[in-house]
N, C-alpha and C positions, 0 to 999 in steps of 0.2 A: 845883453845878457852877460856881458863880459867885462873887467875890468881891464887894463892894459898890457899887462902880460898873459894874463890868462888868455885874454882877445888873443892875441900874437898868438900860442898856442894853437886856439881853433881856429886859425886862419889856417893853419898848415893840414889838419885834418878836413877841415873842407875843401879846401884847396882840392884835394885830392878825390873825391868824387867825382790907507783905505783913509790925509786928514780929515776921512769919515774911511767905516772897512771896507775892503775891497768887493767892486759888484760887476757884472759884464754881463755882454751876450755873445751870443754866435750864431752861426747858419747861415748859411748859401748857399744857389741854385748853382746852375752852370756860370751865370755870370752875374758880380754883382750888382744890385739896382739902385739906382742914382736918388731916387725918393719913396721908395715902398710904403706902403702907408705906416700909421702911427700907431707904436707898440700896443699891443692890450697891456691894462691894466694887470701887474705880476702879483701872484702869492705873495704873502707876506711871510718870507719863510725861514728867519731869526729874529730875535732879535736884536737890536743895534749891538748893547752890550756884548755879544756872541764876535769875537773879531777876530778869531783865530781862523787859519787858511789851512786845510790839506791838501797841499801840493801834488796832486796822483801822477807823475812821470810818467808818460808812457802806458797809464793803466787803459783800456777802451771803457768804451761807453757802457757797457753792458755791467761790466766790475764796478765801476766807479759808482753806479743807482745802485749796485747790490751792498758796494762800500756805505753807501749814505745812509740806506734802511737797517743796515746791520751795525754797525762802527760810527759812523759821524755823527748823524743823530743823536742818538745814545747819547754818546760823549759829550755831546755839546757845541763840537766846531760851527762854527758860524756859515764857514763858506768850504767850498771845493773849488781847487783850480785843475784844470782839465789839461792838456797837453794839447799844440796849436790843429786844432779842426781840418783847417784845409786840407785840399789835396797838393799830394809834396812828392820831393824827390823821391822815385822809388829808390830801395837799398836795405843795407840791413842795421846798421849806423843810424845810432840815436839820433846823430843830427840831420838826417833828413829831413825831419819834424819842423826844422827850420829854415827851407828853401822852398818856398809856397811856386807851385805850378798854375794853381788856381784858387779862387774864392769858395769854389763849392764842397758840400763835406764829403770826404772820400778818402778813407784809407783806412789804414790797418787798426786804428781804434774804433772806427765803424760808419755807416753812411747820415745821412741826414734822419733817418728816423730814428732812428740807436741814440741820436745824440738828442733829439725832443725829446725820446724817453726818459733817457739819463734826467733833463733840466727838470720834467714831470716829477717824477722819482722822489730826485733830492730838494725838492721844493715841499712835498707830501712829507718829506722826513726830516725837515726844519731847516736846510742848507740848502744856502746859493749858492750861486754858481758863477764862477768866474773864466773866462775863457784867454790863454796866451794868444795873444794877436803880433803875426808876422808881417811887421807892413811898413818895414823900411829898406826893403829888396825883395827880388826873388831867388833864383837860382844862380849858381857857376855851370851849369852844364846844357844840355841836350838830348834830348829822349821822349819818353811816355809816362807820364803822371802816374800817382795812386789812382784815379778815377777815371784813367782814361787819354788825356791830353796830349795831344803831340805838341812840343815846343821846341823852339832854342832858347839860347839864352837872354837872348835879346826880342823875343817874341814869344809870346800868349796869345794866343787865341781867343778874342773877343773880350778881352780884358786890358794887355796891355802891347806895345810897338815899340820899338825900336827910339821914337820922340817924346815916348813917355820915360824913358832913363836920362840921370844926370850925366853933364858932358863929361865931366872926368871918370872915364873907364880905364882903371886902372888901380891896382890895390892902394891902401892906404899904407906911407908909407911913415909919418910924421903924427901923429896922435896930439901932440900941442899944440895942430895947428886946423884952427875950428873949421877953416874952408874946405883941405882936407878929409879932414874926419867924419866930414856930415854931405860932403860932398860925392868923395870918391869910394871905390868898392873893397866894403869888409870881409875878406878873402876872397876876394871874384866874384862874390855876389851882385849879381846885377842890380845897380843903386837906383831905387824908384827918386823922380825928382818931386817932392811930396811939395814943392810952390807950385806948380801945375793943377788949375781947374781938375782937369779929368782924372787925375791921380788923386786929388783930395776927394775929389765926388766916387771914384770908383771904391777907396779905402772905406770912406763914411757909407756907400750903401751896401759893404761887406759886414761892417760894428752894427747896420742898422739892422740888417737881416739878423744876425746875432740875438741884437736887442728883440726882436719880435717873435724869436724862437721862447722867448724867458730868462735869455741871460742876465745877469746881475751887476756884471762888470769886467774889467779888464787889466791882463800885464802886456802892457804896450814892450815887445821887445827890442833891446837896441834901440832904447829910444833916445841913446846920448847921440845919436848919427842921424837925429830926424834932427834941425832945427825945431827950438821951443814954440816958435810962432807959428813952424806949420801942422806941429801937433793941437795947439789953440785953434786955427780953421779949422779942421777936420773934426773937432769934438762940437764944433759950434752947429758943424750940419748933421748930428745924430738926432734922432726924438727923443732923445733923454740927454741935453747937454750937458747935464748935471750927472750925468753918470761916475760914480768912483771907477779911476784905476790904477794901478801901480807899474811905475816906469821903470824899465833897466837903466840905471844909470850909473854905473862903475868910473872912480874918480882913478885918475892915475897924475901922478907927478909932473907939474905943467903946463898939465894939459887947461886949455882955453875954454871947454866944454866942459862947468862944473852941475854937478845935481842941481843945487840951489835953483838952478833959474829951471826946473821944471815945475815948482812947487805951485804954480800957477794952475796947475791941469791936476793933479794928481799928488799921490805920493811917491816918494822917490825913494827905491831902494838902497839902505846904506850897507854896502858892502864890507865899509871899514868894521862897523859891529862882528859882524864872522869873524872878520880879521883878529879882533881883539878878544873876541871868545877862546879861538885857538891858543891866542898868546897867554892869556890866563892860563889855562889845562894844561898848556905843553910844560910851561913854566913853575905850575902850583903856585902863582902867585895872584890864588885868587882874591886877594885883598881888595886889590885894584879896580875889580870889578864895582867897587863903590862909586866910581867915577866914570864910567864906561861911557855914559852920554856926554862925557865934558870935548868939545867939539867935533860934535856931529849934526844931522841934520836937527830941527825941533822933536819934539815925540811924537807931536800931531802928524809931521810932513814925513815921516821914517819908518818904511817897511824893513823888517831885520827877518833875519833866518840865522840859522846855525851852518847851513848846509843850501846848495841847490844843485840842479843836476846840473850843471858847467861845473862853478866851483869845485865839487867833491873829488874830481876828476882831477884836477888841477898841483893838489898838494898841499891847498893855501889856506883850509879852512879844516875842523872836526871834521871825519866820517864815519858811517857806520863802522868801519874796520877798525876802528878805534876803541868801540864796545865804551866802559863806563865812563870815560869823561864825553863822549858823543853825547850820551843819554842826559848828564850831569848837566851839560851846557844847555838842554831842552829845558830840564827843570828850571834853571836861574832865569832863562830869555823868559818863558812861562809866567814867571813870580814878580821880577823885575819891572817897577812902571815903566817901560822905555819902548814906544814902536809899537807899529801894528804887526805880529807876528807870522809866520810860514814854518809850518812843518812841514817838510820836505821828505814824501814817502814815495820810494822807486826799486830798482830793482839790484841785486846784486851783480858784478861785474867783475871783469879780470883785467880786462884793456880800456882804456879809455872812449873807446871808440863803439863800443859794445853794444847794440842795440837791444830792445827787451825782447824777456822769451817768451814762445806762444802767442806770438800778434799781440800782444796786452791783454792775454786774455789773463787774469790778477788774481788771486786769493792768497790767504796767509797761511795754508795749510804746509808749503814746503819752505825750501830756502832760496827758491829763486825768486822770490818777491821780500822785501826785507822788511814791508809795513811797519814804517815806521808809525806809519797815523794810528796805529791801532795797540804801540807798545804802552803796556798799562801805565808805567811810569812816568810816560806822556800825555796819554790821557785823562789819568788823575790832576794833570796840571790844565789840560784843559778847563777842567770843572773850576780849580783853583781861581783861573783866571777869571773866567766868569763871576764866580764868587765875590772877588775882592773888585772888580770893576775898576772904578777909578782911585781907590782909598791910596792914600799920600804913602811915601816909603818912610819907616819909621824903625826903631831900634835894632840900629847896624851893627851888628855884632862881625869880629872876625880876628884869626889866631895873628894875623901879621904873614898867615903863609896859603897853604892849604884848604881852608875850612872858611866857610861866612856862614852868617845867618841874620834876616832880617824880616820886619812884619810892613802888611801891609794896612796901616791903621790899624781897628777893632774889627777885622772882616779875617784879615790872613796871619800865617808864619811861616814859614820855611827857613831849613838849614842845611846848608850841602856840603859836604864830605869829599875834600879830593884825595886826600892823605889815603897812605897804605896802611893807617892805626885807625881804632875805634876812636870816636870823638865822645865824651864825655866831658856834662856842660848842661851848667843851671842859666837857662837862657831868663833877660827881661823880654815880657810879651805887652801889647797891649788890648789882649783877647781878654775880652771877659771873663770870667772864673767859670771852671766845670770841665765838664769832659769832651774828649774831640777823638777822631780818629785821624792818624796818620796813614793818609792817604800813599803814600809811597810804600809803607812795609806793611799794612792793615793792621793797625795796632793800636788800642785804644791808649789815648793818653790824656794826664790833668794838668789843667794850668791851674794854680793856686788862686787864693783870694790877692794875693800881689799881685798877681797876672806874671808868675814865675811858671818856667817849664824845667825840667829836668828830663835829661832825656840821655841816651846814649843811640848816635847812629854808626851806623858801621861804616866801615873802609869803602872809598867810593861808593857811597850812596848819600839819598837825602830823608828826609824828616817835611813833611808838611799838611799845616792844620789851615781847615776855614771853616766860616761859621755855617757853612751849609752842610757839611760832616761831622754831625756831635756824636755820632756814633758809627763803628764799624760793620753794625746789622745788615 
């Protein structure tokens, strides 16, 4: 989940307790089963081109199917990712979420039926479903589970022992150094040893149970701390070994552990993309953004976000607190051919450490939930992307500071606005002649028989036309 200082970071607050789009599953009993039988055939419930992801942080199951029927569908996102299923450290700290107690579903986003519902739901309402999967440790502590579970840290109950963790118990203390890192424990987290038979067979009949609830796919988390190879076995004994997922894999300086070699399994999250988002916005030096893929992972192998819930916490990337270059950076990532995308919607907070309010119980009617997935401005860009699919990047316009614009073929346009002045600007398009609606301010506008636009967008904001919006009706 973490990059290297960020990682450092949430070590200390732990301490202290799609080269296709992304698809998964989840669910599980009290303990996972070592070969359950073989998935039913799933809904067919986007399509491919649909490959945008809503992140629900923290939302429960119950919000999240009422998100899908109401908000994602609609919009068009392809998929949902859901916040980790299992049963976890109790507490009130978001990151409990990520010291799994046990395999089965149990907690404060809801039990195993709440979560068939939800997969039901948003499968009915054209979106998969994607599940974070914790399964390169368990806990640092000792106590009673979300659902129940007595442990320590070093013991589970019918799941794992003391022979099932790596020998190096002991934080990580060197991140360059790949034995380290993938060996020993990421804040005291207890390090599952995933070369181990029964650790790979108990993980894969956790994904398998998943897989036969309806999931779609998976973000394998902390996956720079599993060795590549034993993430390879364990996806090889799912009934779908061909399942998409998306890996955490935060690069840091040095370090021996790079993404690249997880491209094998999955897509691998590039982090450095956020990074370069921020440094565009903070700088108005969005020029640069013309080049944003110039060494990074491919486009096929590269999950990008603006935002996640680690990161936003951190310092290192946009946040909502940020208000119009947040939104600004959504549109470009949106428009941009680069990466399988994440929009990242979760909850307002003060501290870092903040857990959500109301058990996840989620709607956008106040300000303690800050839905992002449902901000028109983002969701107008869902459509966009849908729209324009695969069409090549074409007529890059840009002030040399503040301001870009560029099309996507004969299908899209977009122009973003980071400047404190109105932009005014006879853009070249290569949309067809006629009328379109700008999908950002709803406002009908003409491209010429040149495939000329004229347009004036205001101060932080954007402009953007596709061919499935000729009109603002």
């Amino acid at each position: 989940m973490y990059g290297r200082t960020a990682r450092s970071r949430r070590r200390t607050a732990l301490a202290t307790a799609l080269v296709a789009a992304v698809a998964g599953g989840l669910g599980a009993g009290t303990q996972a089963q070592a070969a359950p039988a073989p998935a039913p055939a799933k809904a067919k419930a986007a399509a491919a081109e649909k490959n945008v992801t809503a992140v629900m942080f923290e939302w429960n199951f119950d919000s999240i199917a009422q998100a899908c029927t109401d908000t994602l569908g609609p919009a068009g996102y392809g998929y949902v990712q859901t916040s980790p299923p299992q049963e976890r450290l109790t507490g009130p700290s978001w990151w409990t979420a990520y010291q799994p107690v046990s395999y089965k579903i149990a907690s404060r986003l809801g039990d195993r039926a709440a979560f068939k519902g939800m997969v039901d739901t948003c499968h009915k309402a054209g979106v998969k479903v994607v599940a974070d999967a914790v399964i390169n440790h368990m806990t640092n502590a000792q106590g009673t589970g979300s659902g129940g579970t007595e442990f320590t840290k070093y013991d589970y109950p019918g799941v794992y022992a003391v022979q099932d963790m790596d020998d190096c118990r002991q934080d990580i203390k060197d991140y360059t150094k790949r034995e380290e890192s993938q060996n020993c424990e990421l804040g005291g987290l207890a390090d599952l040893d995933t070369g181990e038979d029964h650790v790979r067979k108990t993980i894969a009949g956790y994904l398998n149970d998943l897989l036969d609830l309806g999931v779609d796919g998976f973000r394998i988390d902390a996956a720079k701390h599993i060795p590549a190879d034993d993430l390879k076995a364990i996806k090889a004994q799912l009934t779908d070994p061909d399942v998409p997922w998306k890996q955490e894999t935060l690069p840091g300086p040095g370090e021996e552990v790079q993404p690249g070699e997880y491209l094998g399994t999955g897509l691998a999250q590039e982090f450095n993309y956020a990074y370069a988002l921020k440094g565009a916005f903070d700088s108005g030096g969005l020029a640069g953004l013309k080049n944003i893929a110039d060494g990074k992972l491919p486009s096929e192998s590269a999950g990008v976000f603006v935002a996640n819930h680690d990161t936003e916490r951190q310092g290192n990337v946009l946040t909502y607190k940020q208000g119009a270059p947040y939104t600004l950076a959504h549109v470009f990532m949106l428009a941009f051919p680069y990466g399988t995308p994440d929009v990242h919607s979760g909850y307002a907070f003060t501290n870092k450490d903040d857990g959500p309010p109301a058990d996840g119980k989620a709607d956008c009617s106040g300000d303690a939930w800050v839905c992002q997935h449902a901000q028109k401005e983002i969701t107008a860009m869902v459509g966009f992307r849908n729209a324009v699919g695969d069409a090549e990047l074409t007529d890059w316009w840009d002030n040399g500071g503040s301001a870009v614009a560029f099309g996507r073929g004969a299908k899209g346009f977009v122009a973003v606005n980071g400047g404190d002045g109105e932009l005014k600007q006879t853009f070249k398009t290569s949309l067809p002649a006629g009328e379109y609606c700008d999908v950002q301010a709803g406002k009908p506008v003409t491209v010429n028989d040149g495939g000329q636009l004229t347009a004036t967008v205001a101060a932080k904001s954007a402009l953007a036309l596709h061919v499935d919006a000729r009109s603002c009706a």
